[in-house]
C-alpha positions in Angstrom: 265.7 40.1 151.3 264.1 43.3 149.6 262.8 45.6 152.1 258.9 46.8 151.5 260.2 50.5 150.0 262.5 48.5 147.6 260.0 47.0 146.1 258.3 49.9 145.0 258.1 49.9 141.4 258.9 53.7 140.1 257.0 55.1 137.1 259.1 56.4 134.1 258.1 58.6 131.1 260.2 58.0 128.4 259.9 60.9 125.4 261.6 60.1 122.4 260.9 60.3 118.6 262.5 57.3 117.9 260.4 54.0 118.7 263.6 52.0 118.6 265.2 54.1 121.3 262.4 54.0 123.8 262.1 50.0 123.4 265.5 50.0 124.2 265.1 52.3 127.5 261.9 50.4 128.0 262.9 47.0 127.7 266.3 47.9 130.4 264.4 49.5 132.8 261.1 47.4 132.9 263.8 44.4 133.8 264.2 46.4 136.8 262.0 48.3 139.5 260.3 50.9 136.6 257.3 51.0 135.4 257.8 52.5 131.7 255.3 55.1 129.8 256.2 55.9 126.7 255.5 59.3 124.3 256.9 59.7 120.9 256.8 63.6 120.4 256.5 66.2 123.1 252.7 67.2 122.8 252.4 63.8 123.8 254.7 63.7 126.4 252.9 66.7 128.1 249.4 65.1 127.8 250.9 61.9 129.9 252.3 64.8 132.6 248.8 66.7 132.4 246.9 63.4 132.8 244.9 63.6 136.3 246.2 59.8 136.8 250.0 60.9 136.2 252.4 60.5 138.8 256.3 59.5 137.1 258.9 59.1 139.5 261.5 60.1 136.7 261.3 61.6 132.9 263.7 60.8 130.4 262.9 63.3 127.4 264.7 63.6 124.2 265.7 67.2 123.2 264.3 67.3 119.8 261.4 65.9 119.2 258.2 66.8 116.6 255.8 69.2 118.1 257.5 70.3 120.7 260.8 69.9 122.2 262.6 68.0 125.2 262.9 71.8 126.9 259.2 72.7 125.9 258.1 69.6 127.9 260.9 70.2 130.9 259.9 73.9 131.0 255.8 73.0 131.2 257.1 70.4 134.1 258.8 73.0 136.1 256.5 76.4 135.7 253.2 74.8 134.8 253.2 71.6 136.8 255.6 73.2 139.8 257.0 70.1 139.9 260.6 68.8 140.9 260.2 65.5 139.1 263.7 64.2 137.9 264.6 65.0 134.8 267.3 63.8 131.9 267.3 65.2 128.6 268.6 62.7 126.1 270.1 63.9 122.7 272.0 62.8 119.6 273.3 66.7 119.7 275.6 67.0 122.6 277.0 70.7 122.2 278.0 72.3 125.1 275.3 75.3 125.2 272.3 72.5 124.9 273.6 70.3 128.0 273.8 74.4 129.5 270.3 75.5 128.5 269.0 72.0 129.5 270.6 72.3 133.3 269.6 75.4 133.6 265.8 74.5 132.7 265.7 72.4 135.5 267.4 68.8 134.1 269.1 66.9 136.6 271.1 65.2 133.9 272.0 65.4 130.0 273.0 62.1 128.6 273.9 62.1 124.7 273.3 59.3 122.3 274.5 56.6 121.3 275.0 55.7 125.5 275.3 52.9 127.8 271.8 51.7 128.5 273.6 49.9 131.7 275.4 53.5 132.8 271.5 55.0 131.7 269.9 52.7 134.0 272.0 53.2 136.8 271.5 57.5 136.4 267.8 56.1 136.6 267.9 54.0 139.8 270.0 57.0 141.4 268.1 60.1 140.8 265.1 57.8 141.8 266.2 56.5 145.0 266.5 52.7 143.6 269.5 50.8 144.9 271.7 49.9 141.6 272.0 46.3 142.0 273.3 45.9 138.2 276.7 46.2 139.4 278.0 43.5 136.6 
């Protein structure tokens, strides 16, 4: 039997250039507790953060996107918005001083592409307090 806090559905922005990818994250998360938002550069993605009816449990950017990047958006969440929302930057680029300027922006977690959208969902569920029952 799920307890009243587990039911809580969690709110997800997902930031990411390319429509395929955030169906993908969409489609795996939504089967779960998570409520998916979607922004496909990062001008959009800081509009959904600035909205006055924004709260996301989680957001999942991608590091380079049009307008501006997966850092612009991370770095306007932290010193702008002063908030400690979790964050993972997603990227096709996985070079070792990215994943560093990433983490030390304020990401909780730097996952490269092409990845696991089971091992994604789980990283999900964990940073936002969701027990992982997709143990399969």
């Amino acid at each position: 039997m799920a307890t009243e806090g587990a039911e809580r559905r969690r709110r997800v922005l997902v930031a990411d250039d390319e429509p395929h990818i955030g169906r993908i994250i969409k489609m795996k998360l939504e089967a779960g507790p998570f409520d998916v938002a979607l922004a496909f550069d990062g001008r959009e993605a800081i509009d959904a953060l600035h909205a006055d009816d924004a709260h996301f449990d989680l957001v999942l950017l991608d590091l380079m996107m049009p307008e501006r990047s997966g850092l612009d958006v991370l770095q306007d969440l932290r010193q702008q918005l002063h908030s400690a929302i979790p964050a993972i930057i997603l990227t096709a680029a996985g070079q070792d001083e990215q994943e560093r300027a990433a983490l030390d922006s304020g990401a909780n977690a730097f996952v490269t592409k092409p990845f696991s959208p089971k091992k994604l969902y789980a990283l999900v569920a964990r940073l936002t307090g969701v027990h992982d029952g997709e143990t399969e």
